[in-house]
C-alpha angles and dihedrals in degrees: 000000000000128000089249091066126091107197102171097038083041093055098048089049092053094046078049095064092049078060087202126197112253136200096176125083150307089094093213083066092210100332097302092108098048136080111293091221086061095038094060093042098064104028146252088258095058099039078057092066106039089104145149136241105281117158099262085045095052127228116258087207099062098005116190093148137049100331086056087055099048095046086047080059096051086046101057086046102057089038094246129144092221131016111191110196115236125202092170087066129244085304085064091046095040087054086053102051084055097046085051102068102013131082134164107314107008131120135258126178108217133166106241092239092076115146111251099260089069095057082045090061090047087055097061102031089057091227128150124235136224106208119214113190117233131232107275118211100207086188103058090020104233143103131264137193131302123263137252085235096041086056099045089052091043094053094048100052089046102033087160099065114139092208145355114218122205134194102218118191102006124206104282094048100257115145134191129219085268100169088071091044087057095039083046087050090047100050089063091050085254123126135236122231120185125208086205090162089132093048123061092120099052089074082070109053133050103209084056110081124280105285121235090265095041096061095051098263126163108218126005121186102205133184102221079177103059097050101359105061109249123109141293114279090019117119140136132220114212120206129206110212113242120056090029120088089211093182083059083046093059090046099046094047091049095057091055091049140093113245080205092070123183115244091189093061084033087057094043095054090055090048098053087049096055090048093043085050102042104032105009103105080049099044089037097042084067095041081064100048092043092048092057084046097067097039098060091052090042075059099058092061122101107251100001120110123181119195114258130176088287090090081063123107112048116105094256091048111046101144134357140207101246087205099075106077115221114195123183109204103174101103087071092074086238130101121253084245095062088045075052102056091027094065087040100062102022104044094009093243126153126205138194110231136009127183138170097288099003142061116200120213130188125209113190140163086291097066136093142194083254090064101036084057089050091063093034093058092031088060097038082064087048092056077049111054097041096034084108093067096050116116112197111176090048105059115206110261112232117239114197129167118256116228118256131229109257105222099179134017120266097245092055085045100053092043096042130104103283135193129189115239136179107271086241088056090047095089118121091003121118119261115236100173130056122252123192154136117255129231098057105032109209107145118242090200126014125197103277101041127110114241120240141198097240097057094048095049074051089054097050095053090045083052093042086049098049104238113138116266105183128166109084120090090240105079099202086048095233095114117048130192109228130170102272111280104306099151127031118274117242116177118231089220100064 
């Protein structure tokens, strides 16, 4: 078949003109059964092809018709052997590259700065990281990648290993040299996964960093939603033969699946590979010039300072993807989460990401100059408006979380007795919840590590600045679950 077809949105359009009569669900039996307000809102072509799997519509969980097709196409496109389509997301396909090669017991070599849904995985499959720390950037105050060096250590004190997980690119766009971390894995038996949710486009274009596949990885959970135009929820996850049992991939992924799966997300996945495939180097070649566009212009601003190839050449950061915009706002003597809010209400602009010292925007395929100038004028207000508060003989000084001592592994702990104390009596106990920020997402405490001073004073300015802490099962984080008193209390105010 060739990359211009779409074999799976192309048959549910088709099964839509025969406008058949159906006694199956969706209940709504194309939008007649819904709120008309609804209804009208999101469209009568839409509503046609919210469907179910019926046998001339395939089954994603065992696919032999059009979804196999369109997932032999994709994988064709991202140079995989195998792409499994995801409508739970890349956390559903990263749980399931855990769940693939871990059980109970075994181990699994991870960067500390995993998004939740990994540690997730590890919960329930009952593994044991390994933590590798990542590479921490005290000027812009986040992590990085993992190191060539960190990996090969690693791998020798812990031969046995089942899997070695990488974040490529992070976030914040930051890759590491990752064919040598897979040729490294690979040299020990042990295979490589990649969380690639940030980096579906990178596979298009050759000035982007080397893509999961590319560099000879085994298995790469990728959000084709979030960078490569299809919609929200919708992901795949592409497999290498050899160290990967696929068959156990299938199953896993099934039972973290829906079986009512959603057509709509299904067909959009098909249609952003066909456009990756056919147009991406094109559509992507001018995301990159606009995006350096806008950060030289971000540069010009007082006070303002967006992330270039500058930050190249370390080992954790060996290449970087220039469409992420990284822009440092501390010197402004204000948090990422009041530029936030700031842009929000002032120039109507919305960002990824904010942090304490940094804002993340995106710029994809979908933007304009129009709307590059619009952030560019909106932050050079912003400069503006808060240079006052700027101090520049006295520099912020970077705050960043330390990373705890795991002292039981996630699963125990999650499982384990539990009892509910006040955050300030918290110290020294065991964590059994997750804390984190999200986005993006990276947990502060998982359940297993022991709970320090230093990353609850962290909590609390995250809190005092705004920025969404989320995890514990007390929303306002006053209250934390933690394994029954194992370890002496000892209050951080005091």
């Amino acid at each position: 078949m060739s990359q211009y077809e779409t074999p799976l949105y192309t048959g549910l359009i088709d099964h839509a003109k025969k406008n058949p009569i159906q006694f199956h669900i969706p209940g709504h039996k194309k939008g007649n059964g819904m709120d008309p307000e609804f209804r009208e809102f999101i469209g009568e072509n839409a509503l046609s092809i919210d469907l179910i799997n019926i046998a001339p519509l395939d089954d994603l969980h065992r696919p032999k018709g059009i979804i196999k097709q369109a997932q032999d196409l994709a994988a064709e496109a991202f140079g995989a052997d195998h792409t499994f389509f995801s409508v739970q997301g890349t956390s559903g396909a990263i749980m399931t590259m855990v769940m693939t090669v871990c059980g109970p017991g075994d181990k699994i070599i991870v960067p500390r700065n995993v998004h939740k849904s990994v540690m997730s995985a590890i919960v329930f499959s009952g593994a044991v990281p390994i933590f590798i720390n990542p590479e921490i950037d005290k000027n812009l105050g986040i992590s990085h990648g993992i190191t060539i060096d960190q990996v090969e250590k690693t791998l020798q004190e812990h031969p046995d290993a089942k899997g070695l997980l990488v974040i490529n690119p992070t976030y914040f766009g930051i890759a590491a040299d990752l064919k040598r971390i897979v040729e490294t894995a690979h040299s020990y038996n042990v295979p490589v996964l990649v969380d690639e949710a940030h980096g579906v486009h990178i596979h298009f274009h050759d000035e982007l960093p080397l893509s999961a596949m590319q560099a000879g990885a085994d298995m790469a959970a990728t959000s084709v939603h979030k960078l490569g135009g299809s919609m929200t929820q919708s992901s795949i996850l592409n497999v290498k033969e050899g160290l990967i049992p696929v068959n156990r991939v299938q199953s896993i992924l099934s039972m973290l699946t829906t079986t009512s799966t959603s057509y709509i997300l299904l067909a959009s996945l098909d249609t952003a590979r066909k456009q990756l495939a056919t147009r991406g180097r094109e559509m992507i070649d001018e995301t990159i010039k606009l995006a350096n566009y806008t950060r030289d212009a971000i540069n010009e601003i007082s006070f303002l300072y967006c992330v270039g190839k500058e930050i190249l050449g370390k080992k954790a950061t060996y290449n970087y993807d220039p469409t992420k915009l990284i822009i440092s706002i501390k010197d402004l003597g204000i948090t990422g989460y009041d530029v936030e809010k700031w842009l929000r209400e002032k120039h109507n602009i919305e960002v990824e990401l904010s942090d304490l010292y940094n804002i993340l925007c995106l710029v994809t395929p979908g933007d304009t100059k129009a709307d590059a100038d619009s952030l560019i004028f909106a932050l050079q207000d912003l400069a503006e408006q808060f240079k006052g508060e700027a101090n520049e003989n006295d520099p912020v000084r970077v705050i960043l979380p330390n990373t705890p001592n795991l002292a039981c592994t996630p699963r125990d702990a999650f499982y384990a007795e539990t009892e509910v104390v006040p955050i300030e009596e918290s110290i020294n106990r065991i964590s059994a919840e997750f804390i984190m920020v999200y986005p993006p997402g990276i947990p502060i405490f998982i359940p297993g590590e022991m709970i320090t001073v230093e990353n609850i004073t962290y909590i609390q300015k995250n809190i005092e600045a705004g920025l969404p802490v989320q995890g514990p099962e007390d929303p306002e984080i006053k209250f934390l679950r933690v394994i029954k008193k194992q370890h002496p209390r000892k209050s951080w105010l005091t």
